[in-house]
C-alpha positions in Angstrom: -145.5 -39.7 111.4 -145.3 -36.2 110.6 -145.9 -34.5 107.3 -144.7 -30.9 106.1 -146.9 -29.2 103.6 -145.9 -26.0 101.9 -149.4 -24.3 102.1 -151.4 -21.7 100.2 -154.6 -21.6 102.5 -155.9 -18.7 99.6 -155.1 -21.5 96.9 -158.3 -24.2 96.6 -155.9 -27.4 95.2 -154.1 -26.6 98.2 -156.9 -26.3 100.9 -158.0 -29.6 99.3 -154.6 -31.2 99.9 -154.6 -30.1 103.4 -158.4 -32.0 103.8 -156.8 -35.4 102.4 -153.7 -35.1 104.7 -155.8 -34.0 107.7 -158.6 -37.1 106.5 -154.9 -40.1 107.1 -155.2 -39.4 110.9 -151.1 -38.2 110.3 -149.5 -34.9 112.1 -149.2 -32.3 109.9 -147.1 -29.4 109.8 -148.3 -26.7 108.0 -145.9 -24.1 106.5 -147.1 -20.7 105.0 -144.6 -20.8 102.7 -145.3 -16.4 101.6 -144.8 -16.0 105.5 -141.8 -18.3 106.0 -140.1 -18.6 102.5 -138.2 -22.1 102.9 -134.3 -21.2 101.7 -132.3 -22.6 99.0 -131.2 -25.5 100.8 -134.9 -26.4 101.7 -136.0 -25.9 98.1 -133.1 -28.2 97.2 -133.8 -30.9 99.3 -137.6 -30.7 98.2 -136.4 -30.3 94.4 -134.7 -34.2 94.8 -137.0 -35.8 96.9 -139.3 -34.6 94.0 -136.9 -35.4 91.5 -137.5 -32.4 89.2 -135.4 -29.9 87.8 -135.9 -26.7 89.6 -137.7 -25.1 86.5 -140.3 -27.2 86.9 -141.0 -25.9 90.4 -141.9 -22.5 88.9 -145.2 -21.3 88.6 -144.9 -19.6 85.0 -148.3 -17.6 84.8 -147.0 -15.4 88.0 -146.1 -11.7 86.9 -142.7 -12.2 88.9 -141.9 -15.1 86.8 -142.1 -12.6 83.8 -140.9 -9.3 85.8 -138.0 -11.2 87.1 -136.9 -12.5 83.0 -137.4 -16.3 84.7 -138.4 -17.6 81.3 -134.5 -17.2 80.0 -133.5 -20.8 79.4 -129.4 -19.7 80.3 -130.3 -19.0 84.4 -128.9 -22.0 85.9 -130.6 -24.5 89.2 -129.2 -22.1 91.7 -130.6 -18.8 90.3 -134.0 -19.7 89.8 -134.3 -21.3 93.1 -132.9 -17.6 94.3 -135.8 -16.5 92.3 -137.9 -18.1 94.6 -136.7 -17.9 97.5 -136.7 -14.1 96.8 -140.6 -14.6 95.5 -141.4 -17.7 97.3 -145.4 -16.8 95.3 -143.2 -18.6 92.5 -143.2 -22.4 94.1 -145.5 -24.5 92.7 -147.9 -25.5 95.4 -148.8 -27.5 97.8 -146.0 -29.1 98.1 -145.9 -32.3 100.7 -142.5 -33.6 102.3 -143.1 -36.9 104.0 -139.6 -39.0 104.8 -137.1 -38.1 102.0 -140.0 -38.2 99.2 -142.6 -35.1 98.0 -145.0 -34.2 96.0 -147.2 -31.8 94.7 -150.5 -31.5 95.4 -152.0 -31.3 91.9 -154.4 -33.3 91.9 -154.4 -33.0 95.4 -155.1 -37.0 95.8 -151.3 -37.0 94.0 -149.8 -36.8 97.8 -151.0 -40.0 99.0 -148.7 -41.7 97.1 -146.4 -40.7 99.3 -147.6 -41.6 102.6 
């Protein structure tokens, strides 16, 4: 079995998600997502195996979340996912793909549920 995680290694709930993936003796595939921004249909596809409304993806306390006017209620699924695909620092993170279901590392013990 092989597991994707969309990885921070500066962020600590990340680095601790890594650990507990790393600890299930499981293949992981690790994914800097600020060096390799996933695209839109990648943040689709992680959006429904999550099951959440792209908005909830967004990591609001970021200054390109303000700078880029993200907090406008009218900007529909596909242009806030441009958003961050454009400023990939805006995904929530970690997030962990494992056979068509996801989820996001905080806590980081909130991924083995999908294992």
């Amino acid at each position: 079995m092989t597991v994707t995680i969309y990885h921070n290694p500066r962020c600590s709930k990340s680095r601790q998600t890594l650990e507990i993936l790393k600890g299930q003796n499981i293949d992981v595939e690790i994914i800097e997502y600020l060096k390799t921004s996933p695209d839109a249909e990648t943040l689709k596809q992680i959006l429904t195996y999550l099951k959440i409304p792209a908005r909830e993806l967004l990591r609001k306390g970021e200054s390109a979340y303000k700078e880029a006017g993200l907090d406008d209620t009218n900007l529909s699924e596909d242009e806030l996912i441009a958003a961050m695909v454009e400023h990939p620092i805006l995904i929530e993170r970690p997030v962990v793909v494992n056979n068509g279901k996801a989820a996001i590392g905080r806590p980081p013990e909130s991924v083995l549920d999908i294992l």
